[in-house]
N, C-alpha and C positions, 0 to 999 in steps of 0.2 A: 331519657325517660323510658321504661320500661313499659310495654303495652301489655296486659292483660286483661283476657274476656272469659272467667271461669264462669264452672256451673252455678256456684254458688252467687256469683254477681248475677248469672241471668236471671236467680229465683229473686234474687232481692228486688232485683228489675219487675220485675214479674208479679210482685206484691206491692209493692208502691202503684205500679202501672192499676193495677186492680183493684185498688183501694179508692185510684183518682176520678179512674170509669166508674165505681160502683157508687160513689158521691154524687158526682154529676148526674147518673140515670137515674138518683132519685130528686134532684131535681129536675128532671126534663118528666118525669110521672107526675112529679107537680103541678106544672105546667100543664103536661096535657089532661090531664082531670081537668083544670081551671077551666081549658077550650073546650071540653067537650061538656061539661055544664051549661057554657055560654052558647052551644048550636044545639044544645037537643032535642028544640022544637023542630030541625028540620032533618037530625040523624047522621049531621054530617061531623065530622072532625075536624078543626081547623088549626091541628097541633104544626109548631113553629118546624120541625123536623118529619112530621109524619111522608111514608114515603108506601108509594106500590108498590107489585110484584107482578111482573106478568108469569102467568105460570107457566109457561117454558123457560123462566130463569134460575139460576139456583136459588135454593131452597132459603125458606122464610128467616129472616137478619134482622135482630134493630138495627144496626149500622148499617146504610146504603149498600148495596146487593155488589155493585159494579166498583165498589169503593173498598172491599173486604180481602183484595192479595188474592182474587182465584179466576182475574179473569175477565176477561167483556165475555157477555153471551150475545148473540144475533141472531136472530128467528128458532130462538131455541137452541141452537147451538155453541159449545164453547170446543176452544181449541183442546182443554183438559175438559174431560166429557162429563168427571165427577162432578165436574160445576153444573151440570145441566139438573133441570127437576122436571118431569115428565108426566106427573102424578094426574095431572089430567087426563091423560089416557086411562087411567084406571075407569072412565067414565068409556063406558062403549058406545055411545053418542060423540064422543069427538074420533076415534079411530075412522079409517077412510083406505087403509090397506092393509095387508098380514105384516108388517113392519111397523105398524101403531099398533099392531096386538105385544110387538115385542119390548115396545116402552115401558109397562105395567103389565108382568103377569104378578098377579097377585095370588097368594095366599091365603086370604081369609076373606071373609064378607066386609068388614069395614076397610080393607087395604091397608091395614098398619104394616102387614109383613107386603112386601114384594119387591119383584129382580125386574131391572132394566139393562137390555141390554143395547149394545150399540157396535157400530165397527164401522172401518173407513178403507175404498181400494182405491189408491193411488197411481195413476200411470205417468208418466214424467220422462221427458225425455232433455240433457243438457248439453250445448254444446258452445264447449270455450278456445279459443283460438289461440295460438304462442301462452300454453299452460303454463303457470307460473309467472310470467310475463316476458317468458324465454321463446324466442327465434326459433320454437320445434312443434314438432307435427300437434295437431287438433287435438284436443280431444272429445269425445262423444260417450255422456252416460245414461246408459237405458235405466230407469229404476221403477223399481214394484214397491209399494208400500202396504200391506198389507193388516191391519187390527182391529184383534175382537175384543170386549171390554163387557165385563160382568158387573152390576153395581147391587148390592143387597141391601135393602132397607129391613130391617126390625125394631120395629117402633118407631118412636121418633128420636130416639136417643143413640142408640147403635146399628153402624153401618159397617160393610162390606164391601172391598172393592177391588178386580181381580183385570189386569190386561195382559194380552199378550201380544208381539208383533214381530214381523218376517220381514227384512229389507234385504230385497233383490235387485244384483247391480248386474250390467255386463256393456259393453260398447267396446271403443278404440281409444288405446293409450292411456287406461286405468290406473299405473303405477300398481303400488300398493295399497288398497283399500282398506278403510278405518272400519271399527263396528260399528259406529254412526251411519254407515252407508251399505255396509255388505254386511247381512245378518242373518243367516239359516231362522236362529228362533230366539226371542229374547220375553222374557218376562220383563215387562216395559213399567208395567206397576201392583202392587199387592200391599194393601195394608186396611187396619181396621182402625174406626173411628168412633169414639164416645163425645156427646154432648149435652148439656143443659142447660134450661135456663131459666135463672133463679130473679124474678120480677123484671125487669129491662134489659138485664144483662143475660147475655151467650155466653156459656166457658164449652170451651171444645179441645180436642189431643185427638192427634192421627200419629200411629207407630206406621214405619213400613216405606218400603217404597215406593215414590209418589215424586213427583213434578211440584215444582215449586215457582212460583211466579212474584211474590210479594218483595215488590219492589222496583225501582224503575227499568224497562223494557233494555237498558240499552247495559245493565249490569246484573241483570238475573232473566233467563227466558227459558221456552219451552225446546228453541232452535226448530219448529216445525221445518225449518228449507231442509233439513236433513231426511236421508231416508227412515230413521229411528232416531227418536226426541231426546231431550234431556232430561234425562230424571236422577236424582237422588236418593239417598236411603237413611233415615234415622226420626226423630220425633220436631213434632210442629203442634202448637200447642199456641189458644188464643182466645180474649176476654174482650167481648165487645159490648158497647153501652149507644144508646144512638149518638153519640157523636163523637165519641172518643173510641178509641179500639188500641189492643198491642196484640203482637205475634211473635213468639217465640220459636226458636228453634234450635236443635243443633242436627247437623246432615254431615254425609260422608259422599262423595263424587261416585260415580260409578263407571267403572273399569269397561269397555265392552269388546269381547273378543267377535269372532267371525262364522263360529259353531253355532251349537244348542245354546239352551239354557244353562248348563253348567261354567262358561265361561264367560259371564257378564255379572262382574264381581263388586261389591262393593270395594271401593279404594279407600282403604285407611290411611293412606299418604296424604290424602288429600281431604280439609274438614272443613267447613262452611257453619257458622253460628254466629248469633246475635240477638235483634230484636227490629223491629220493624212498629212503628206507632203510625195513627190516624188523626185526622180531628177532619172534622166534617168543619170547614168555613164558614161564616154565618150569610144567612142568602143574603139578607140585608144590607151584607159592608159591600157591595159594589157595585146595589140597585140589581138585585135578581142574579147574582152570578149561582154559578153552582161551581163550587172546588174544595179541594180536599189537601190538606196538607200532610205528608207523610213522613217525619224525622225517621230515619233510621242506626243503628250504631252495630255495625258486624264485624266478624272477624272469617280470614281466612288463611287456611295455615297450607304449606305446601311443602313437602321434605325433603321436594328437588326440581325446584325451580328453578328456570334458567334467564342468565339475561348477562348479554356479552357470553362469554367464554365458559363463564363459572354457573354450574349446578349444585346449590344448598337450600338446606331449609329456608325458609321463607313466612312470616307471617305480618299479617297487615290488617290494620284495624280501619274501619269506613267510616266514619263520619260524616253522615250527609243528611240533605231533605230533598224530595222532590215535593214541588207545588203544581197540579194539575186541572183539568176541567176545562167549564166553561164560564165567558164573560159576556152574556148576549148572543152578537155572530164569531166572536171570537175566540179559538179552542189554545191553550196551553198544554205545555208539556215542559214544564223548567227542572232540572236538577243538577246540584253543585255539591261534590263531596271532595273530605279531602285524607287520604290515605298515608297512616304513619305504622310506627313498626320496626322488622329489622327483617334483614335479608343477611344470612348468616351473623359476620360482627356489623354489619354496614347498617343505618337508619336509612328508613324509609322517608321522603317526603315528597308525595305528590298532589296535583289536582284534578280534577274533571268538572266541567261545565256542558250541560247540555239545556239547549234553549229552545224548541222549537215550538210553533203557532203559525195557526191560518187562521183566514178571516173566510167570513161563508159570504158570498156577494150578492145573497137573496133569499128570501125568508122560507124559502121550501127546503126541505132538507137535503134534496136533492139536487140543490142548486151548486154551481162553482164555487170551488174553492185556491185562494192566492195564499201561498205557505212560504215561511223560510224555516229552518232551522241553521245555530250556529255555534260549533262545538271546538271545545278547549280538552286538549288532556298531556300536561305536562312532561318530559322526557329529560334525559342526561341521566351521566353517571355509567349504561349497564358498561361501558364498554375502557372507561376510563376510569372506573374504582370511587373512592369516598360515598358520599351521599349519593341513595340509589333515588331519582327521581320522576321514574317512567312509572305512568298509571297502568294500571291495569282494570279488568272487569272478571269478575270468576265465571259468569258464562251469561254475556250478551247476546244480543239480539247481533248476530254474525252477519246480517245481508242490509243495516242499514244505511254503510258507505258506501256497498258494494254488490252486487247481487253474484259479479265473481268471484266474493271472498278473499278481494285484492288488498282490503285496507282495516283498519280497528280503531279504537281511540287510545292510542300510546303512543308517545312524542307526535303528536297532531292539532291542527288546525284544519276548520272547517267550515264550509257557507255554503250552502245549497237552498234557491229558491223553486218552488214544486207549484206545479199549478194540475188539481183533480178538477174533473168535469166528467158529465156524463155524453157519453154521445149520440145512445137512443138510451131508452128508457130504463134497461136494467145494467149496461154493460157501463162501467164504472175507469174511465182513464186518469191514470197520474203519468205526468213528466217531470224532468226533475234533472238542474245542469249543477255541477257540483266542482268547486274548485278548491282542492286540498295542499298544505303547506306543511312541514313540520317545525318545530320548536326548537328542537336543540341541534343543529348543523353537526356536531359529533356524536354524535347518537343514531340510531340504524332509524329507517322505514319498516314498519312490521305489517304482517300481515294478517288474518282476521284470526288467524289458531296462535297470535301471539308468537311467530317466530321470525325474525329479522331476514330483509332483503340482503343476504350476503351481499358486503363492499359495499354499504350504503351509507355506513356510519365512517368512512376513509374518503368519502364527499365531501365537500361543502356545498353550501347553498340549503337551498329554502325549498325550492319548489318540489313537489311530488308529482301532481298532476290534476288531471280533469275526469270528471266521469260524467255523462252523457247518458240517459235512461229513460226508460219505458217500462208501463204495467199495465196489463188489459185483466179488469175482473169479470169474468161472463155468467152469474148463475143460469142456469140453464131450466132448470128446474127446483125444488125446494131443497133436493138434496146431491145434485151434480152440479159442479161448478168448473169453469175452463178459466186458467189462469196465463197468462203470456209475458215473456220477460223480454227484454232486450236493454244491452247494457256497451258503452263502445268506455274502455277505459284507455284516455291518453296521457300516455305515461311522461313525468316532467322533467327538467332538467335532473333533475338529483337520481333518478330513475336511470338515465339516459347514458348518465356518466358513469354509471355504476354496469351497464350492460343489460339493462334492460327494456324491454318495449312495451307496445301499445299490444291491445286485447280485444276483442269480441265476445260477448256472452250473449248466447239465445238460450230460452228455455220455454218448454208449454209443457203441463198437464193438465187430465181431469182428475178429479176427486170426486167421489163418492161417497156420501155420510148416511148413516140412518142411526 
């Protein structure tokens, strides 16, 4: 079977998706007429979906804020800044320093026009032991992170939105440095955005390049552990109703050289598109839960990828849902997709399963929390030909195996139970013992950028290893944060026999936001 995901399918996608949300938000305006008939003596709304806004979150959604592909925000902040909304500041009764002047400068008397700005200085220091998981010297990476971010509002309908960022690297036993890491100057994102919206429903399009998040954390991310984030370049485009939502998209990878601005390129070798859907779960069906279901159906083409030996074209079609939220004390994170396709003449068939949940062991929010997660992602085939069946992710969350960037999810197995807890009142600890196996005994050990443990896949066995961690979150202040890592990875039989060993990874920095 031949996989195809053209343009033409994603509009048809796109207008069916449109038609579903735009039926149902007129009955959910139904409905909420109906509620607010029945409370008007007291002025309140008791609509079955109705949802707040705190206003340091992004900007006003019928569909749940936190639910919409752009993001958790936390005290006003989001990892993508674009998702932040600041507009309270336009009120000079809540500013409290010349850095709440710079939330809101406005333009006009009623604030429809105004720029926010924002930027972040990162200091970071890494330090990993037998690099690679090889029997040689340390290494040590000093890094600067540095970005300024421009966001323009005019009106309520079209926005502006302009960053730029400098990743500065230097230590012992660097190798060769990527532009994710070592970066004179990079236009990190630039693009303009139209929105409206016509009774319940939001339609919105962002051209340009921009970071993309919609989707599950561990097959689409921002990669913040890097010195310079992941961002993409092309159109995202998205119709949302309160409880149903779709997002479109098609994007191209972004190339990043070690210069200026002129070489960090969009990659046309490399295309990422599809579509990404919502539904807001009914609170009801599990006695108060809050969650969200999110089908998605993508494609990602690649015109030289590798696996085993051989480098060719590559495209692979996703077919998955993640189900998320909460159930009471209990938080989820479930997603199961499953990846078809061709790799030159070869089909593609893989899986991935990612399961993870804690339970909160006390009604404060701040109370302990007891986690596992437990992850599947199929392998065979790159090294022995026919059916290719190692999964892949087009750019995950890289530090969730590993925080040395030791492991990924292809030909893997995984179980890791984590227990957070606060120790005093703001500083935030996770631990976390993690015992990992692979699937296909002929098939390699990869590592988090997707390239195989040479001699790994001329092994048998099973085991891979263990990894043993730590995380200290410290905020310090509203906008300085101290982060601490430490990570011991003991490498397994399959590892061992292959010539490889056990590792160390420390890491601290602070971060600065405003």
């Amino acid at each position: 079977m031949t996989y195809r995901l053209t343009r033409r399918a994603l509009l048809t996608c796109a207008c069916a998706l449109s038609c579903t949300v735009s039926a149902h938000a007129a009955e959910q305006d139904l409905r909420s007429a109906q509620d607010s008939a029945a409370s008007s003596n007291n002025g309140i709304t008791f609509g079955a979906y109705k949802s707040t806004r705190n206003p340091a979150e992004p900007a006003v959604s019928v569909y749940p804020n936190e639910a919409i592909g752009d993001g958790a925000t936390t005290a006003g902040y989001n990892l993508s800044r674009w998702g932040e909304d600041w507009r309270r500041m336009c009120d000079a009764r809540n500013r409290h320093d010349v850095l709440d002047r710079l939330k809101c400068i406005s333009f006009d008397s009623s604030h429809d026009i105004y720029l926010t700005l924002s930027g972040e200085a990162r200091f970071r220091t890494n330090l990993t032991t037998n690099p690679g998981l090889k029997d040689v010297e340390a290494q040590r990476q000093d890094m600067l992170r540095l970005v300024g971010g421009a966001d323009l509002h005019i009106g309520s309908h079209i926005r502006f939105y302009g960053e730029v960022a400098h990743g500065g690297l230097s230590g012992i036993n660097l190798g060769t440095p990527t532009g994710t890491q070592r970066n004179d100057l990079v236009w990190l994102q630039s693009f303009a955005e139209a929105s409206e919206k016509v009774g319940s429903v939001h339609f919105g399009v962002r051209y340009g390049r921009q970071e993309f998040t919609d989707g599950p954390n561990l097959l689409v991310s921002q990669r913040d552990n890097n010195n310079v984030r992941q961002v993409e370049n092309g159109v995202r485009a998205w119709v949302r109703g309160p409880t149903l939502r779709a997002d479109l998209f098609d994007l191209h990878m972004t190339g990043y050289g070690n210069g200026g601005t002129g070489d960090d390129i969009s990659d046309l070798s490399r295309r990422f598109s599809g579509v990404t859907a919502g539904w807001v779960v009914p609170r009801g069906l599990l006695g108060g839960s809050k969650l969200y279901l999110d089908p998605f159906l993508w494609r990602y083409r690649n015109l030289a990828a590798t696996w085993g030996t051989t480098a060719a074209r590559e495209q692979r079609i996703y077919t998955g849902a993640r189900l998320w939220g909460e159930i009471g004390r209990v938080t989820i994170d479930w997603t199961v997709n499953h990846q078809g396709g061709y790799q030159n003449a070869r089909p593609i068939d893989a899986w991935q399963a990612f399961l993870a949940q804690t339970w909160r062991l006390g009604k404060d929010a701040k109370a302990p929390r007891l986690g596992i997660h437990a992850d599947y992602a199929s392998g065979g085939g790159a090294f022995q030909g026919g059916k290719l069946r190692d999964a892949f992710s087009p750019f995950g969350n890289n530090i969730y195996y590993s925080y040395g960037l030791f492991l990924t999810p292809t030909n893997m197995r995984a179980i890791a139970p984590n227990f957070t807890f606060h120790a005093f009142k703001t500083v935030r600890t996770t631990i976390e013992y993690e015992k990992v196996w692979r699937n296909d005994d002929t098939d390699a050990v990869y590592r988090s950028n997707g390239t195989a443990y040479a001699g790994t896949q001329a092994v048998r066995g099973h085991d891979v290893g263990r990894v043993v961690r730590a995380q200290v979150v410290w905020p310090l202040t509203s906008r300085l944060t101290f982060t601490g890592r430490a990570e011991r990875m003991l490498a397994g039989d399959v590892l061992k026999r292959a010539g490889f060993t056990n590792s160390t990874f420390l890491a601290g920095w602070l971060s600065y936001r405003f």
